[in-house]
C-alpha positions as CSV (number, residue, x, y, z in Angstrom):
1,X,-17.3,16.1,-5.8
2,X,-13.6,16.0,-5.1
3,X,-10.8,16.8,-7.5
4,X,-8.8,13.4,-6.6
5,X,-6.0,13.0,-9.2
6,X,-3.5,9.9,-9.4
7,X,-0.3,10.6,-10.4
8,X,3.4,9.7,-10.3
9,X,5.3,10.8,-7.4
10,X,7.7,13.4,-8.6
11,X,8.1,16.6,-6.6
12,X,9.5,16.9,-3.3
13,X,6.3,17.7,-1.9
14,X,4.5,14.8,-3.6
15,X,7.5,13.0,-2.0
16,X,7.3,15.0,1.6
17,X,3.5,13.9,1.6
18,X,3.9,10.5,0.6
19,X,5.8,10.3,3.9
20,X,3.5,11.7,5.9
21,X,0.7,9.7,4.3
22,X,2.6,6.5,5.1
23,X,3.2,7.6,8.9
24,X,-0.8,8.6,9.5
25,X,-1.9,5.6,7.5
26,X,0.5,3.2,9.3
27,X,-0.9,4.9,13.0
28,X,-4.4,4.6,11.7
29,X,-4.4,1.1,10.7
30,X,-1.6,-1.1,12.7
31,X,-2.6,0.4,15.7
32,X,-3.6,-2.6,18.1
33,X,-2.6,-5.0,15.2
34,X,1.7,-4.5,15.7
35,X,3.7,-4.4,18.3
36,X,3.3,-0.6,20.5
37,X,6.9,-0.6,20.9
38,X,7.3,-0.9,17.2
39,X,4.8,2.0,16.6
40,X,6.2,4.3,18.5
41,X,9.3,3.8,16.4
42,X,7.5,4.2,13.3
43,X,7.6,8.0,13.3
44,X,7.2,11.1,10.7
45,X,10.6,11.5,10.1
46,X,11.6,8.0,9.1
47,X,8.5,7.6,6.9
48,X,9.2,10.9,5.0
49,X,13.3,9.5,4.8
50,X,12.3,6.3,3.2
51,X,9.8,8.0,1.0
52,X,12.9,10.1,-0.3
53,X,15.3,6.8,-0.5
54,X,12.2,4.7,-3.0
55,X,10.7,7.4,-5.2
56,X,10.4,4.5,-7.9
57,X,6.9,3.1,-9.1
58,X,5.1,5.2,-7.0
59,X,2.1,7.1,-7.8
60,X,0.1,9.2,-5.6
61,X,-3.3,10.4,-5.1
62,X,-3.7,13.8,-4.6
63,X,-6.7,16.4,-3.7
64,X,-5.8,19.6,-5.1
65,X,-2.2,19.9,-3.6
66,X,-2.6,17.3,-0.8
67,X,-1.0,14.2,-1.3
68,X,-3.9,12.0,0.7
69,X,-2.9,8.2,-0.6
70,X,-0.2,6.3,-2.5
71,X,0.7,2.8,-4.3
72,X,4.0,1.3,-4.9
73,X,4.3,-1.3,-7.2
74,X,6.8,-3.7,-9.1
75,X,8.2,-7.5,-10.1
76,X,6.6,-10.0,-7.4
77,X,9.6,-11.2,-5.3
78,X,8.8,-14.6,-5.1
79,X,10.0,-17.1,-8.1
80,X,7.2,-19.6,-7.6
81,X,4.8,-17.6,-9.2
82,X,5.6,-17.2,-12.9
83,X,4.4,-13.6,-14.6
84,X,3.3,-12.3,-11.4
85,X,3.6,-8.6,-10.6
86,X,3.1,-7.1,-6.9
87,X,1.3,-4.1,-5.4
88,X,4.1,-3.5,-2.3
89,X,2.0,-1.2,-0.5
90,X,-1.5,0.8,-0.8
91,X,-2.2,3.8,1.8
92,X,-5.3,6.3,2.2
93,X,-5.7,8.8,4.8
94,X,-8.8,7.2,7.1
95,X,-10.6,10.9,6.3
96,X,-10.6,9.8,2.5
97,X,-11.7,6.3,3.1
98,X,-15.1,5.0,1.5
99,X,-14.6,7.8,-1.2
100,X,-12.8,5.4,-4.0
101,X,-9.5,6.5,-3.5
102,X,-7.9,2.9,-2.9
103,X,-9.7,2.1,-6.1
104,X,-8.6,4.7,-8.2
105,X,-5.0,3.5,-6.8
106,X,-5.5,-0.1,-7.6
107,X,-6.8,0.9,-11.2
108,X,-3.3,3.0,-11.6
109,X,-1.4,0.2,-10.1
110,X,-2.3,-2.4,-12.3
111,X,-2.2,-0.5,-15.3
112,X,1.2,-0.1,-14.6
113,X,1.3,-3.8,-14.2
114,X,-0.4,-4.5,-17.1
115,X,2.1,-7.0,-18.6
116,X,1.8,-9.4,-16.1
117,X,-1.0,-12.1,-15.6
118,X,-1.3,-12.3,-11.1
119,X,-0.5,-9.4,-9.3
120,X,0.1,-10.3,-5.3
121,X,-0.4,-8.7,-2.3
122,X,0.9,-9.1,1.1
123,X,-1.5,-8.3,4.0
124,X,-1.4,-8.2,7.8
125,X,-3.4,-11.0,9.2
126,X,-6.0,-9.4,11.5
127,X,-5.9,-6.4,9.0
128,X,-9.9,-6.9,7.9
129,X,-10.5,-3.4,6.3
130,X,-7.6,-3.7,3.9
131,X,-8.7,-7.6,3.0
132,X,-12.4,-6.5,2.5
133,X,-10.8,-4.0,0.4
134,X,-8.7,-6.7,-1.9
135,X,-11.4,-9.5,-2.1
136,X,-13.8,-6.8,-3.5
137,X,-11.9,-5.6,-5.5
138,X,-11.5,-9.4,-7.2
139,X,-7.9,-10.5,-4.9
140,X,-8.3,-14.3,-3.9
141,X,-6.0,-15.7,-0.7
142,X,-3.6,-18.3,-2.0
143,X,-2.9,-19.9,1.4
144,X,0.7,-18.5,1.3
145,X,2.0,-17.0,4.6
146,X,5.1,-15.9,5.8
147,X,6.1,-14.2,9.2
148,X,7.5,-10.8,9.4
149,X,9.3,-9.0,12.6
150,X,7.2,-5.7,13.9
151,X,8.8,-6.0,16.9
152,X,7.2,-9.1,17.7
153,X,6.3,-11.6,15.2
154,X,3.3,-10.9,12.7
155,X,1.8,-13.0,10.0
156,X,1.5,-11.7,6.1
157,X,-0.9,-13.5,4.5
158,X,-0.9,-13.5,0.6
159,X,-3.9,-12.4,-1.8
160,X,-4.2,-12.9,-5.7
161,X,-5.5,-11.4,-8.3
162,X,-5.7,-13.5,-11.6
163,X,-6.8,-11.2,-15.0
């Protein structure tokens, strides 16, 4: 059994591994879904630079000293939706996948978020491993869409999860 621990992201190296973890993650998944050009682009050193500009509501999941997933959360952007808190982003290394790592994120998440009744997330249209992901875990589309630029256009499609 592995010694997977989910805590906030505080240490440079917690910080320096977040960034890698975004870079892999984003390669692993986007991969065929966004723009090559844009991919390409999307390289170690930029990840690890915005992991050190947004170190807020972040937690990480780590095994032993690896940092091998993370979760940022916060406020929903989007005034429609009254009391409605947001999981920005949710990564796991592909070797960690199947293993309840995501889960053990999502739980952390939205206990952080505990004050609000929805919590939204955003996800890539064509993405089916992370939507799987969401709808087991109880996330509900809300027929909400909105285009974003990856280098070419790509649709976010928005999931809900009511408590």
């Amino acid at each position: 059994m592995m010694n997977i621990q989910i805590v906030p992201m505080v240490t440079d190296e917690d910080i320096n591994g977040k960034g890698y973890v975004h870079w892999k993650s984003w390669h692993e998944t986007y991969t065929g879904l966004v723009d090559p050009a844009y991919m390409e682009n999307t390289t170690l050193e930029k990840c690890t630079d915005i992991a050190h500009r947004w170190t807020q509501n972040l937690m990480v999941a780590k095994d032993g000293d690896k940092v091998i997933g993370f979760v940022g959360y916060g406020e929903h952007s989007d005034d429609i939706i009254t009391n409605c808190g947001e999981v920005f982003s949710i990564y796991v290394l592909s070797d960690y996948h199947g293993q309840k790592v995501g889960y053990e994120l999502m739980n952390a998440a939205l206990e952080k978020l505990s004050d609000y009744d929805k919590i939204a997330v955003w996800v890539l249209k064509g993405n089916d491993k992370a939507i799987r992901f969401y709808e087991k875990y109880g996330f509900r589309f809300d027929g909400t869409e909105k285009e974003i630029m990856l280098g070419t256009p790509n649709t976010e499609l928005r999931m809900i999860y009511t408590r």
